[in-house]
Backbone atoms as SQL, in Angstrom:
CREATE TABLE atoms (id INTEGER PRIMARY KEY, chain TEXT, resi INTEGER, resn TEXT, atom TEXT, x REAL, y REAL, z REAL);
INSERT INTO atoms VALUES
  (1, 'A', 1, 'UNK', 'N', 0.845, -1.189, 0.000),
  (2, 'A', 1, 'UNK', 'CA', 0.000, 0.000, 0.000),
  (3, 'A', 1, 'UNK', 'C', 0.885, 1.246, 0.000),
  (4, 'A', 2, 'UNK', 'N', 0.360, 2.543, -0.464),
  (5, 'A', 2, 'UNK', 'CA', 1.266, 3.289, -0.693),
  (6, 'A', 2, 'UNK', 'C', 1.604, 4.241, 0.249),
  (7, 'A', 3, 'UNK', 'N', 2.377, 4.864, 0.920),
  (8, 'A', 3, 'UNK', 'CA', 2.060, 5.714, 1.948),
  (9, 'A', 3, 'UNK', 'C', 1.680, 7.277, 1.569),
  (10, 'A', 4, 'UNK', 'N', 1.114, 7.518, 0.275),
  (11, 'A', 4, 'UNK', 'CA', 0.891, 8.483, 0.253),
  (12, 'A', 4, 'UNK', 'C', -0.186, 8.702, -0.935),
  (13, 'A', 5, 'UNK', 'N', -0.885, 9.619, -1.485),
  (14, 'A', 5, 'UNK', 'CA', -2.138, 9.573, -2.283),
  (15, 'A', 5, 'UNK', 'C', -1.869, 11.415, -3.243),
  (16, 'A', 6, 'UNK', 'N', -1.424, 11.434, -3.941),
  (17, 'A', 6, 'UNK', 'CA', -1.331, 12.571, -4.829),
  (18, 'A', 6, 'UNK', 'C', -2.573, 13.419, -5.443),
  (19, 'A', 7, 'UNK', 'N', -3.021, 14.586, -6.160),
  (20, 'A', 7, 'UNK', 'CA', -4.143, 14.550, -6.528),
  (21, 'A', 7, 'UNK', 'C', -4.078, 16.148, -7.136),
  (22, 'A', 8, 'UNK', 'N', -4.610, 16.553, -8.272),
  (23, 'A', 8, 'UNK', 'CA', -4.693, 17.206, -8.485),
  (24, 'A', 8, 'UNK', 'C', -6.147, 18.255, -8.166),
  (25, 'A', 9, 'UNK', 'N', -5.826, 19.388, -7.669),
  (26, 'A', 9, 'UNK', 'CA', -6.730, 19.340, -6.902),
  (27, 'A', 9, 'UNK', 'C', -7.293, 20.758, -7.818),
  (28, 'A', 10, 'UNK', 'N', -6.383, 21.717, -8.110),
  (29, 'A', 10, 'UNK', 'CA', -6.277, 22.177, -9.555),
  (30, 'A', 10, 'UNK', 'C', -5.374, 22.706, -10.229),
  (31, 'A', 11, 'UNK', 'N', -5.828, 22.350, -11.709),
  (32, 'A', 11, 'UNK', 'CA', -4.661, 22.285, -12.416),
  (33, 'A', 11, 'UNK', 'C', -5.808, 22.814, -13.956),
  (34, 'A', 12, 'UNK', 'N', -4.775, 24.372, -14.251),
  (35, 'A', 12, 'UNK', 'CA', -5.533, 24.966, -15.325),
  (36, 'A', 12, 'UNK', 'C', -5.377, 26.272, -15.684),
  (37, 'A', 13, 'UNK', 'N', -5.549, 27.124, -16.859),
  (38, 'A', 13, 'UNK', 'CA', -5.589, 28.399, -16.810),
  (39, 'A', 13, 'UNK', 'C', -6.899, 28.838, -16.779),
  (40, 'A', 14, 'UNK', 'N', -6.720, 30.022, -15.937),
  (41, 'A', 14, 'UNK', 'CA', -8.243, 30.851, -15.758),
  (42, 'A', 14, 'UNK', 'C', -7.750, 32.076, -16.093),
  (43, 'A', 15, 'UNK', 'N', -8.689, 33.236, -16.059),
  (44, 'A', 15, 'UNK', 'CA', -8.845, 34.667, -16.499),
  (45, 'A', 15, 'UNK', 'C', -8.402, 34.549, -14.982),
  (46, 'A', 16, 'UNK', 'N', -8.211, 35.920, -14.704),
  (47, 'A', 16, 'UNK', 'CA', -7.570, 36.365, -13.185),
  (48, 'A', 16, 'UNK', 'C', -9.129, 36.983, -12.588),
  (49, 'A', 17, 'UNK', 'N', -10.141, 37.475, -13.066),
  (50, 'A', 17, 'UNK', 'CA', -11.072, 36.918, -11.991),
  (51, 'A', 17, 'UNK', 'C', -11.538, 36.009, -12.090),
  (52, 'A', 18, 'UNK', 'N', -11.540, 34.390, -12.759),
  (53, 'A', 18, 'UNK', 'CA', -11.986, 33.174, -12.372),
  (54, 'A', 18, 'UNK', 'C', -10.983, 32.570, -11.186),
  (55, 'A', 19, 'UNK', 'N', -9.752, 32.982, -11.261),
  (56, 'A', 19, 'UNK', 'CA', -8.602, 32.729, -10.741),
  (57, 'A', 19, 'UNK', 'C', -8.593, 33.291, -9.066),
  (58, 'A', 20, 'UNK', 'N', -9.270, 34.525, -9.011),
  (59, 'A', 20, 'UNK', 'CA', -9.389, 35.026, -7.828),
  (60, 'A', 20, 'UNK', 'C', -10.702, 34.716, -7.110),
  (61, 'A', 21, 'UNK', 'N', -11.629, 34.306, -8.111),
  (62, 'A', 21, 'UNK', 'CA', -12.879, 33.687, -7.506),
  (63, 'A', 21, 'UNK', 'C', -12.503, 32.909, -6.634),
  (64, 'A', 22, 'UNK', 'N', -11.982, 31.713, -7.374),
  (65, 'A', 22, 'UNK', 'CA', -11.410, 30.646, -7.298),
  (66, 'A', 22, 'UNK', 'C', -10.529, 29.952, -5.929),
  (67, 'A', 23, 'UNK', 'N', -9.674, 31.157, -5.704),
  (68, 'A', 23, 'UNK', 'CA', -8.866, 31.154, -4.203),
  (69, 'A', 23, 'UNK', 'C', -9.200, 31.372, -3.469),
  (70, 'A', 24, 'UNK', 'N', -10.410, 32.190, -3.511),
  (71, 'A', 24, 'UNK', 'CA', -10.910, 33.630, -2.356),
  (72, 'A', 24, 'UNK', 'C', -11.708, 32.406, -1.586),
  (73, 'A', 25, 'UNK', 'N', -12.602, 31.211, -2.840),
  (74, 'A', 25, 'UNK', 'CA', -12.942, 30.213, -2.106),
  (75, 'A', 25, 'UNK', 'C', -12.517, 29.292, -1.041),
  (76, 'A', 26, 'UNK', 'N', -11.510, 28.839, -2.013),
  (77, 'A', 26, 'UNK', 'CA', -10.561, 27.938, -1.767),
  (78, 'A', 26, 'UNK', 'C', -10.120, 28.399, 0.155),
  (79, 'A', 27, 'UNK', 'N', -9.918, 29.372, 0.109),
  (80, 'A', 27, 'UNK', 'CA', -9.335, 30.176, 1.314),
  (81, 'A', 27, 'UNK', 'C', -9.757, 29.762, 2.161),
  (82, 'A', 28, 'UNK', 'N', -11.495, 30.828, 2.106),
  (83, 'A', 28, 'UNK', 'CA', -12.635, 30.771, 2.742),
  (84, 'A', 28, 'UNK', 'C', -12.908, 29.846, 3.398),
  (85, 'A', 29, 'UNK', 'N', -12.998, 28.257, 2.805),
  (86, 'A', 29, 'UNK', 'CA', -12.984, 27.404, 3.206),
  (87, 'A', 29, 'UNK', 'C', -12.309, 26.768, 4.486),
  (88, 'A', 30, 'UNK', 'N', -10.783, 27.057, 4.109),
  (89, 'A', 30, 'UNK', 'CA', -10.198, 26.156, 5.101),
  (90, 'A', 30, 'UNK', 'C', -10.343, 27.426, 6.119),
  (91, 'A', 31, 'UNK', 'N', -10.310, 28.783, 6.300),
  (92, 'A', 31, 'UNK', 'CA', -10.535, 29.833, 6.887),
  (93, 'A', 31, 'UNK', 'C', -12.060, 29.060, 8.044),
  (94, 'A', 32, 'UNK', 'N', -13.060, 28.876, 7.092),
  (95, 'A', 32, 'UNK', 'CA', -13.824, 28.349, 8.039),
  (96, 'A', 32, 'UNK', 'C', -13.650, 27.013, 9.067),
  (97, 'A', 33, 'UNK', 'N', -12.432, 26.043, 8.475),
  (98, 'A', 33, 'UNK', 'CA', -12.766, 24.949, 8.759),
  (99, 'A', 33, 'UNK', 'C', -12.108, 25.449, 9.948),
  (100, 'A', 34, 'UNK', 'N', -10.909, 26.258, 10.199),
  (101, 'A', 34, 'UNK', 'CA', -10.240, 26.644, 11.565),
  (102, 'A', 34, 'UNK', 'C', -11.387, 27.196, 12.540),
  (103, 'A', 35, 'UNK', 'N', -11.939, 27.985, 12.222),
  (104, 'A', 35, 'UNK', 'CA', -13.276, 28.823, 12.804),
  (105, 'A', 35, 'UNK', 'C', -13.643, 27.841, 13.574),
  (106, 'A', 36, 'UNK', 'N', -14.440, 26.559, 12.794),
  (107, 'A', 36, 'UNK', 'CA', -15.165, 25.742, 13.713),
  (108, 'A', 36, 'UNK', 'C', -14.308, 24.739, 14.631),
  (109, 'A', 37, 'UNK', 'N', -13.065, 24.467, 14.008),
  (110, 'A', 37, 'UNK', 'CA', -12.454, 24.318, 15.472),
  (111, 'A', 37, 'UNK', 'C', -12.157, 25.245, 16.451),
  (112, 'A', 38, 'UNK', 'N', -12.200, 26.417, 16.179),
  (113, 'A', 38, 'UNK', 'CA', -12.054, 27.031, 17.506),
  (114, 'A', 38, 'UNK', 'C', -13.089, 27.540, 18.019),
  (115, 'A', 39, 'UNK', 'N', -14.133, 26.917, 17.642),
  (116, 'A', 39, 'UNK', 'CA', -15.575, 27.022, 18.590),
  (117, 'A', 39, 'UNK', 'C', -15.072, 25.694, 19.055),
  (118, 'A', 40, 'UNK', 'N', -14.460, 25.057, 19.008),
  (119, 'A', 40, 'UNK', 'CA', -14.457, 23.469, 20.152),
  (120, 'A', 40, 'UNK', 'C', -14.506, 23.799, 21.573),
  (121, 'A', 41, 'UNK', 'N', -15.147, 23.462, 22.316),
  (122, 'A', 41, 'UNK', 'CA', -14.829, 23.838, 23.218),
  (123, 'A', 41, 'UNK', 'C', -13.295, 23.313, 24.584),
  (124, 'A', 42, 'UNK', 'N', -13.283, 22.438, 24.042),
  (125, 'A', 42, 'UNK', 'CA', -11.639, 21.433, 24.556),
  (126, 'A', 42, 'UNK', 'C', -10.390, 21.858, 24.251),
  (127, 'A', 43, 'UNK', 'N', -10.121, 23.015, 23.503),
  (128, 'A', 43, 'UNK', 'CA', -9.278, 23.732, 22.742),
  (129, 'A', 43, 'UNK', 'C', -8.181, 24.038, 23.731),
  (130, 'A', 44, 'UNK', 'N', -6.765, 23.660, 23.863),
  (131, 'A', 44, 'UNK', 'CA', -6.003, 23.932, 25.026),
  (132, 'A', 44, 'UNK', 'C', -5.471, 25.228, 23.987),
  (133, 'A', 45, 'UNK', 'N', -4.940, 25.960, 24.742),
  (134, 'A', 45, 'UNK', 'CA', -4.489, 27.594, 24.529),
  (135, 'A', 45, 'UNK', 'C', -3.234, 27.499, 23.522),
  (136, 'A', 46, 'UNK', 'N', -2.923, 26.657, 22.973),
  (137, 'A', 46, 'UNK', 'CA', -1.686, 26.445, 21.829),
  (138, 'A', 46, 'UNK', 'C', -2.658, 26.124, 20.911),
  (139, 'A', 47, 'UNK', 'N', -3.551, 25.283, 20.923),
  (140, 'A', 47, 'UNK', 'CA', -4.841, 24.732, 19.891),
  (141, 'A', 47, 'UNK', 'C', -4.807, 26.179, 19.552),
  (142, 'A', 48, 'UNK', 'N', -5.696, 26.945, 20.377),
  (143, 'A', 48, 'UNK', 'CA', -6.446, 28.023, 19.368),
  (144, 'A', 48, 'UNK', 'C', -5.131, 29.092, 18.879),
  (145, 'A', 49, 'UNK', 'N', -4.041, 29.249, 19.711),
  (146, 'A', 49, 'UNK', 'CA', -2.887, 30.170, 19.519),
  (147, 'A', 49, 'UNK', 'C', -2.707, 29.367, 17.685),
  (148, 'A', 50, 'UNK', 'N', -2.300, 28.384, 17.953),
  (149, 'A', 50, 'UNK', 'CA', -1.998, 27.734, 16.145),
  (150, 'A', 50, 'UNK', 'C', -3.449, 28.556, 15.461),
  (151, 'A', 51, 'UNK', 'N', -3.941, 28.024, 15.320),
  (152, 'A', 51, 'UNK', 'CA', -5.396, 28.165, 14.680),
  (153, 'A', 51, 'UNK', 'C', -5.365, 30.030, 14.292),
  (154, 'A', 52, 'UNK', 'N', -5.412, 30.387, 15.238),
  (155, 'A', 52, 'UNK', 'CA', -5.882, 31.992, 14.932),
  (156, 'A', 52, 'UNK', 'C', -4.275, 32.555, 13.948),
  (157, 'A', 53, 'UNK', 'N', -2.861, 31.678, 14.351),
  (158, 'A', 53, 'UNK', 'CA', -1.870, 32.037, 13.454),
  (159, 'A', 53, 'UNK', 'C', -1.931, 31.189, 12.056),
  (160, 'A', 54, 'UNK', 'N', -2.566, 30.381, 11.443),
  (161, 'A', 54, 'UNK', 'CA', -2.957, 29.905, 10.815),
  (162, 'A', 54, 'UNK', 'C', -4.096, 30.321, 9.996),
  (163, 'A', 55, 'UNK', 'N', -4.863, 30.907, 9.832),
  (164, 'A', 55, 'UNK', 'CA', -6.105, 31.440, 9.633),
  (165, 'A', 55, 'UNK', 'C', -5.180, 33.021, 9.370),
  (166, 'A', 56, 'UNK', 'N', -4.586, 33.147, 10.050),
  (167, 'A', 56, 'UNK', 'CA', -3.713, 34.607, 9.169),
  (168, 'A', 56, 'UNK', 'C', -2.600, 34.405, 8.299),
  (169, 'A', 57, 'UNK', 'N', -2.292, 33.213, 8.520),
  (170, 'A', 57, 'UNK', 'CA', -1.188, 33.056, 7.395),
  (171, 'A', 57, 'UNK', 'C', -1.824, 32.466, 6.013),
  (172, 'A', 58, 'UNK', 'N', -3.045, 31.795, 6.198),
  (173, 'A', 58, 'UNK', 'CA', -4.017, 31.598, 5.009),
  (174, 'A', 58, 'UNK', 'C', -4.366, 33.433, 4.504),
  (175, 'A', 59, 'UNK', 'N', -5.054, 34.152, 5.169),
  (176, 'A', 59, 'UNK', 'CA', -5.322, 35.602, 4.896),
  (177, 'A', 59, 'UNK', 'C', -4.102, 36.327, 4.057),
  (178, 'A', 60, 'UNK', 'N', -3.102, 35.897, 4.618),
  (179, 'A', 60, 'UNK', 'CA', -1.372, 36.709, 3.980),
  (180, 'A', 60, 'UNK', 'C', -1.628, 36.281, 2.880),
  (181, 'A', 61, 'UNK', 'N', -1.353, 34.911, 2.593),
  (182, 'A', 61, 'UNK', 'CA', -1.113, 33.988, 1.223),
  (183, 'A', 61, 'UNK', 'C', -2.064, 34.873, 0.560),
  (184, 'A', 62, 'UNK', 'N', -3.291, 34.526, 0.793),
  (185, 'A', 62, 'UNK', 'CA', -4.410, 34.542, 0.081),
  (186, 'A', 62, 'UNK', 'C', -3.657, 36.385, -0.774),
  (187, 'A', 63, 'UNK', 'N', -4.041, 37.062, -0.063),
  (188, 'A', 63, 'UNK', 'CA', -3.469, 39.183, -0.476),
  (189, 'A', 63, 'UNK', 'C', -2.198, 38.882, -1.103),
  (190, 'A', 64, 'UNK', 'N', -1.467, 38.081, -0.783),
  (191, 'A', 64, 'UNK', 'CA', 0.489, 38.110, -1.824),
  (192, 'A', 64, 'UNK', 'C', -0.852, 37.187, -3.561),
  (193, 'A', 65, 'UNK', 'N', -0.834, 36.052, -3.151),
  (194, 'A', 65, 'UNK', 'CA', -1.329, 35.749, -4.603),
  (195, 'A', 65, 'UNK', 'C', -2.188, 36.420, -5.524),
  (196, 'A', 66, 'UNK', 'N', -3.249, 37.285, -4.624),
  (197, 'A', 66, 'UNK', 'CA', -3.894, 38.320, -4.993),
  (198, 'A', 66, 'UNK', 'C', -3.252, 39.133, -6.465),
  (199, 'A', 67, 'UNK', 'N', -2.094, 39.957, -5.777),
  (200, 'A', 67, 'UNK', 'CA', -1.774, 41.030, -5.655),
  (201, 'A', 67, 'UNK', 'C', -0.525, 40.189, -7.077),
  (202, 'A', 68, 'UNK', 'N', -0.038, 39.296, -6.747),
  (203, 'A', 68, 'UNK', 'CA', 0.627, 38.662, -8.018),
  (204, 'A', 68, 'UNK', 'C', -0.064, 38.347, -8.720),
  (205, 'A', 69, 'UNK', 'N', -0.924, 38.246, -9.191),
  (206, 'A', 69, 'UNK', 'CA', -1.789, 37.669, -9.971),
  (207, 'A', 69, 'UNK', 'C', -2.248, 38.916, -10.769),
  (208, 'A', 70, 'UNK', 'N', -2.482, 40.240, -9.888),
  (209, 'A', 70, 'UNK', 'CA', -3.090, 41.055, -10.611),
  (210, 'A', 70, 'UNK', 'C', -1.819, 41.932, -11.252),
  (211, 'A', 71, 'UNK', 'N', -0.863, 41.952, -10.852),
  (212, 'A', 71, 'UNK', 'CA', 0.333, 42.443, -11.437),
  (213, 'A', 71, 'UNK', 'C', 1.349, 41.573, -12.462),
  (214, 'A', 72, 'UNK', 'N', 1.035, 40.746, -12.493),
  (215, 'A', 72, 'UNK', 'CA', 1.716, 39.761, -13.522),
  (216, 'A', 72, 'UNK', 'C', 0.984, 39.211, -14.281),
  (217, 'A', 73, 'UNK', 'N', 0.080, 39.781, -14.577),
  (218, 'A', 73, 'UNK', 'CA', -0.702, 38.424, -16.020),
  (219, 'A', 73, 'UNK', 'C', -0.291, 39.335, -17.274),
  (220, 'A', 74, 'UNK', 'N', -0.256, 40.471, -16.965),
  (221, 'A', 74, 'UNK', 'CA', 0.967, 40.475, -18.516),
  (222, 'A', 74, 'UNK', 'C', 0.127, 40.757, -19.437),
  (223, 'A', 75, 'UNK', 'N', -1.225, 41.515, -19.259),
  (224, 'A', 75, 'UNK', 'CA', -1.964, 41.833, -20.666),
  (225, 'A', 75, 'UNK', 'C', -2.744, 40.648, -21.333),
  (226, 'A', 76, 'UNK', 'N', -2.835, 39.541, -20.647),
  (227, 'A', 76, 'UNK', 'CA', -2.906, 38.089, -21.596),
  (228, 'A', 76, 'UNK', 'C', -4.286, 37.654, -20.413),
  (229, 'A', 77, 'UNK', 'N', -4.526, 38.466, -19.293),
  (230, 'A', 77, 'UNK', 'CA', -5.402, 38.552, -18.337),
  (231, 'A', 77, 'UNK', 'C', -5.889, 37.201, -17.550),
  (232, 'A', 78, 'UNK', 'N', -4.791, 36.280, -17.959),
  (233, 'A', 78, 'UNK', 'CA', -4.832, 34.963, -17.637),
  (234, 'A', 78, 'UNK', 'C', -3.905, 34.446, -16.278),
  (235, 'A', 79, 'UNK', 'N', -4.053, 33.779, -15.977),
  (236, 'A', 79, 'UNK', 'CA', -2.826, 33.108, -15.011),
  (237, 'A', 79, 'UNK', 'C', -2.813, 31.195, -15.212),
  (238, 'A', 80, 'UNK', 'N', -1.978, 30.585, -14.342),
  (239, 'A', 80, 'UNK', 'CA', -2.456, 29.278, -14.391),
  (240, 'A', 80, 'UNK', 'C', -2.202, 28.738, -12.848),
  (241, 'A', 81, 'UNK', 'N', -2.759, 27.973, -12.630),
  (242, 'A', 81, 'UNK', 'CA', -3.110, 27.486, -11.029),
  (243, 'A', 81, 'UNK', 'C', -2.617, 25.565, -11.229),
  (244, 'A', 82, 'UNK', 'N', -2.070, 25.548, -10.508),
  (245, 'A', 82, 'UNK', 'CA', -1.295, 24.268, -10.859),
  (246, 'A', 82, 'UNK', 'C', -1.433, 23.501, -8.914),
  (247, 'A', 83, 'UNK', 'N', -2.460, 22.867, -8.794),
  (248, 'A', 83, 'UNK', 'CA', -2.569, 22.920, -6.805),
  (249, 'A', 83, 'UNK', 'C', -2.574, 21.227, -6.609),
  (250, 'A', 84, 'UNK', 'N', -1.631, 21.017, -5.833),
  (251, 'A', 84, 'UNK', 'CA', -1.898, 19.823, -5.736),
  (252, 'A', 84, 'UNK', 'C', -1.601, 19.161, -4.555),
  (253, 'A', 85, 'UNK', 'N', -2.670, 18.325, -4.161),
  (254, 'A', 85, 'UNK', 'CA', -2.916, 17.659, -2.582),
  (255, 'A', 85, 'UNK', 'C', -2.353, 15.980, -2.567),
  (256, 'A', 86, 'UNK', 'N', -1.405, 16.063, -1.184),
  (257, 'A', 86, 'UNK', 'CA', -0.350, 15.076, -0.940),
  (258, 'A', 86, 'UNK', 'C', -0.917, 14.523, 0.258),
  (259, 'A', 87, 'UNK', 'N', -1.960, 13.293, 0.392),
  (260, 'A', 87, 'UNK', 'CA', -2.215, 12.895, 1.500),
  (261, 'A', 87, 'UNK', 'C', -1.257, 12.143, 2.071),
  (262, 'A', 88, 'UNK', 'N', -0.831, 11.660, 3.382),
  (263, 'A', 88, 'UNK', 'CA', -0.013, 10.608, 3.450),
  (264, 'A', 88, 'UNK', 'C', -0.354, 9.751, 4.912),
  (265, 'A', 89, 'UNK', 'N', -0.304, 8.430, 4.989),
  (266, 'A', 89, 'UNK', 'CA', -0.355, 8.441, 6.395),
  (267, 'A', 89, 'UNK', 'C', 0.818, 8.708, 7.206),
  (268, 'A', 90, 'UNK', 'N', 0.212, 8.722, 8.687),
  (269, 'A', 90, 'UNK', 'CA', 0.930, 9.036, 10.073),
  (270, 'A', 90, 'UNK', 'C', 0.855, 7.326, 10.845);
């Protein structure tokens, strides 16, 4: 069995607002999934300390790719998104 599972999760060119749609989701998402762990209520004080620094370092990423994206497509108003998810076990 393999210890790990590859996957394209996306892989493509978009216009730079399908592209920013696209992340803002992408973000959002795991943005929420931290949220509802830190409504847990069992949360020891490093739990939520990670979490709330995490949830801003998703926010950073998210404004740098932004901001590259809108300064580098070069007239061609395109970009390409190439994302890919590495499960593995523990």
């Amino acid at each position: 069995m393999d210890a790990q599972h590859d996957f394209h999760l996306i892989k493509g060119r978009f216009s730079v607002s399908e592209a920013e749609l696209l992340l803002r989701e992408l973000a959002q998402a795991k943005i929420q999934h931290h949220m509802r762990r830190l409504s847990w209520k069992d949360n020891a004080e490093e739990d939520i300390k990670f979490l709330e620094k995490r949830i801003r370092e998703i926010e950073s990423g998210l404004r740098d790719a932004l901001k590259y994206m809108k300064n580098s497509a070069n007239g061609s108003g395109q970009v390409d998104i190439d994302c890919m998810v590495t499960v593995r076990t523990v």
